[in-house]
C-alpha positions in Angstrom: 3.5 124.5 -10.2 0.3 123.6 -9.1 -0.2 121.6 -5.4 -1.3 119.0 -7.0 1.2 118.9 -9.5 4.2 119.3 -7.0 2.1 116.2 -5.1 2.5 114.1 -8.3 6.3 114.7 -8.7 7.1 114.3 -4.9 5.3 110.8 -5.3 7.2 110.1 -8.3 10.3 110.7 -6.6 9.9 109.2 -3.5 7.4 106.5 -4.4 5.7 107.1 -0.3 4.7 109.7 2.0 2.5 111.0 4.5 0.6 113.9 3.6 2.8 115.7 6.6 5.8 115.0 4.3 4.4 116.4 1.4 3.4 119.1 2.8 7.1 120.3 3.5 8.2 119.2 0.4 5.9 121.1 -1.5 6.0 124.3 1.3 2.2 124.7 1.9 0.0 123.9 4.6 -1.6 121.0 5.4 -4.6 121.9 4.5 -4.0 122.1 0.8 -2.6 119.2 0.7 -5.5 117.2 2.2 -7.8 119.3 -0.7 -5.2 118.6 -3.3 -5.3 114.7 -2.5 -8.2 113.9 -2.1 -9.1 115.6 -5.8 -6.1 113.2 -6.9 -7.7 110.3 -5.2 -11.4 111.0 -7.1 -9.5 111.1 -10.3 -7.8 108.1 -9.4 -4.3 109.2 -10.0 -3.0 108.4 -6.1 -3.9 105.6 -3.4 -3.7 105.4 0.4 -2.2 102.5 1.7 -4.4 100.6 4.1 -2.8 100.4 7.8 -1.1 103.4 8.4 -1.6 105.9 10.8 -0.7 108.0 9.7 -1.4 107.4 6.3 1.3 106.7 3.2 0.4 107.9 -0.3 1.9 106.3 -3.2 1.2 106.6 -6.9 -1.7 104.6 -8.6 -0.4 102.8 -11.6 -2.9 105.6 -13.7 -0.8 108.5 -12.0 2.9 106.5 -12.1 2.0 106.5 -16.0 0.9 110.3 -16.4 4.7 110.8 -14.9 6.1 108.6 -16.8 7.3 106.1 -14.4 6.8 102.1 -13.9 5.6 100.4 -11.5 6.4 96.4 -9.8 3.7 94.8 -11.6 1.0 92.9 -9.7 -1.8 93.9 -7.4 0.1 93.1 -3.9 0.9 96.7 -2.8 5.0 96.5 -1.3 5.7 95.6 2.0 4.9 97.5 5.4 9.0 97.7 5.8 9.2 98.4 2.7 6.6 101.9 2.5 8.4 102.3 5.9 11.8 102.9 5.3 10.6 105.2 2.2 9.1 107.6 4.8 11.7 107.3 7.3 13.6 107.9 4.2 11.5 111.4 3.5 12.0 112.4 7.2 15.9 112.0 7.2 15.8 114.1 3.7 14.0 116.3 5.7 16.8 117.1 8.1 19.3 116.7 6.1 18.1 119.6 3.7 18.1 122.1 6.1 21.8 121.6 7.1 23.2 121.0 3.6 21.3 123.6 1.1 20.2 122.0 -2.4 20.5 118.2 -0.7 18.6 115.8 -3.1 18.5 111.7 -3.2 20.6 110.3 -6.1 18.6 108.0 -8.1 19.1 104.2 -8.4 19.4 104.1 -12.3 22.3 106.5 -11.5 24.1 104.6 -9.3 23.6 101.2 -11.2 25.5 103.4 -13.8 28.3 104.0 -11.1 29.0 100.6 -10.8 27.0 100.8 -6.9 24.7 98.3 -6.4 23.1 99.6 -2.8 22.3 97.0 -0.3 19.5 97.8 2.3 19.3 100.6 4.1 22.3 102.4 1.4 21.2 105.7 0.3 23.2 108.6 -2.1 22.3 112.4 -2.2 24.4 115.3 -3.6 23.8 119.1 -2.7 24.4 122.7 -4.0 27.9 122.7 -3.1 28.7 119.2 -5.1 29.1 116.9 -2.0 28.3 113.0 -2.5 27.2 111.7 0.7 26.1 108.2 1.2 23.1 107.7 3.9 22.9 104.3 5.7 19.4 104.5 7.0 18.4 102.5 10.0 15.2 102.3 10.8 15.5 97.8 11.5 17.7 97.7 14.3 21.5 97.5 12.3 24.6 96.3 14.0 27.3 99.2 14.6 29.8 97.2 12.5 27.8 97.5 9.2 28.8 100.7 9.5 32.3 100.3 8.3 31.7 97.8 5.7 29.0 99.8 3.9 31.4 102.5 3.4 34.4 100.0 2.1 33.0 96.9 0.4 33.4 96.8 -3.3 30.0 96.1 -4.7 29.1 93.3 -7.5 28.1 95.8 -10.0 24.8 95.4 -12.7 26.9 94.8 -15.7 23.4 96.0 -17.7 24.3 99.8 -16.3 28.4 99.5 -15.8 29.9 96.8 -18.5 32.9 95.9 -15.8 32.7 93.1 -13.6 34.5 94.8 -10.8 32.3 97.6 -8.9 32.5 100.7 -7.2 32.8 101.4 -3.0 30.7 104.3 -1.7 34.1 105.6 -0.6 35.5 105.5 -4.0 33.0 107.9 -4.8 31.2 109.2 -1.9 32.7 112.3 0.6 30.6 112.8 3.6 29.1 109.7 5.7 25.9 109.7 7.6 24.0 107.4 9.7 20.3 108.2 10.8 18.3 106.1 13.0 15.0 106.3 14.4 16.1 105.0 17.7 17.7 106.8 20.2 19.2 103.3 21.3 20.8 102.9 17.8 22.0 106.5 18.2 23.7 106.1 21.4 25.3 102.4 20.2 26.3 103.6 16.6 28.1 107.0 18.5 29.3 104.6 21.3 30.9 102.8 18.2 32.1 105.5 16.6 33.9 107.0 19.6 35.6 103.9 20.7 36.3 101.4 17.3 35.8 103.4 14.5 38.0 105.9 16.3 41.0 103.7 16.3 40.4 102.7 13.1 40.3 106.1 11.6 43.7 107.1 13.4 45.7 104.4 11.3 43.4 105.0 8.1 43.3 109.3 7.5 40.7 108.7 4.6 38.1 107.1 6.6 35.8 110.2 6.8 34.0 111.6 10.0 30.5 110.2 10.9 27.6 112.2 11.3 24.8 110.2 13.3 21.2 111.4 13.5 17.9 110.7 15.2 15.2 110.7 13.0 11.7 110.5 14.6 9.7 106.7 14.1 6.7 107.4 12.3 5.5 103.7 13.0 7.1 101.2 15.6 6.4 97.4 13.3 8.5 95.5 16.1 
């Protein structure tokens, strides 16, 4: 596969990243993929979002259809948090693929077909040996006791994807838990957290499953 090509299908499946991100996804220097974009750019098949330093690429609706993917309608491009937390989301990836070999995000049509609606911040990812994990991302400054009820709160399911008015819990169908953060702050709260509440919690509950909390570097700091 081409760079370019590979640059297409990283954008299709994670809708933003830097160009720093792409170039580990794709595994080749920066360099090539600063030529490769900016040939996508002339032919109009990706855009740089204003503002960002460094800067997020996204699909152009031209591109998005050559993949075969729709975009939100409209001209307004999504929100700052929004092109954030995709690239936070790429950097926790990232991480996360070195420890657990094959680790890939679980798409939203997919879990809509589970019976999981995700809320924000809710992520799922399998990997080569067939673990679910569910990734709370927290990249806006998330209270500790989210924590738990992400992993045990039934959600209202899309009854367009799963025809049964009662949904799914990440820990009906999920079996490893992490948490990653982009402030060291967070960390230290979450794990504080962890060590004391979610501690004695898991003591009288043996199916509550360990935590695993991460840092993940900020590439932007909106507060």
């Amino acid at each position: 596969m081409s760079t370019k090509d590979n640059i297409m299908t990283q954008l299709s499946m994670n809708d933003f990243a830097t160009s720093a991100q792409l170039a580990a996804f794709c595994d080749v220097q920066l360099p090539a993929i600063s030529k490769a974009t900016r040939q996508l750019q002339s032919q109009s098949m990706i855009v740089t979002e204003a503002g960002f330093r460094p800067a997020v690429l996204r699909l152009s609706f031209k591109g998005a259809r050559m993949m075969g993917k729709t975009l939100p309608s409209g001209k307004r491009s999504p929100s700052a948090a929004v092109q954030q937390h995709a690239c936070h989301k790429n950097e926790a990836a990232l991480i996360l693929s070195r420890k657990y070999p094959g680790f890939q995000w679980t798409q939203k049509d997919q879990l809509l077909a589970h019976g999981l609606r995700p809320a924000q911040g809710e992520h799922a990812a399998t990997d080569r040996r067939g673990r679910a994990h569910l990734i709370l991302l927290d990249d806006y400054q998330m209270a500790s006791n989210r924590i738990l009820r992400s992993w045990t709160r039934r959600h209202t399911p899309d009854t367009n994807h799963y025809p049964v008015h009662n949904g799914q819990r990440w820990c009906d169908l999920a079996n490893n838990f992490v948490v990653a953060t982009t402030s060291v702050e967070q960390a230290d709260r979450h794990q504080q957290w962890a060590s004391s509440t979610y501690k004695i919690l898991k003591q009288e509950d043996a199916r509550l499953p360990e935590i695993e909390i991460i840092k993940i570097e900020p590439l932007w700091d909106l507060f």
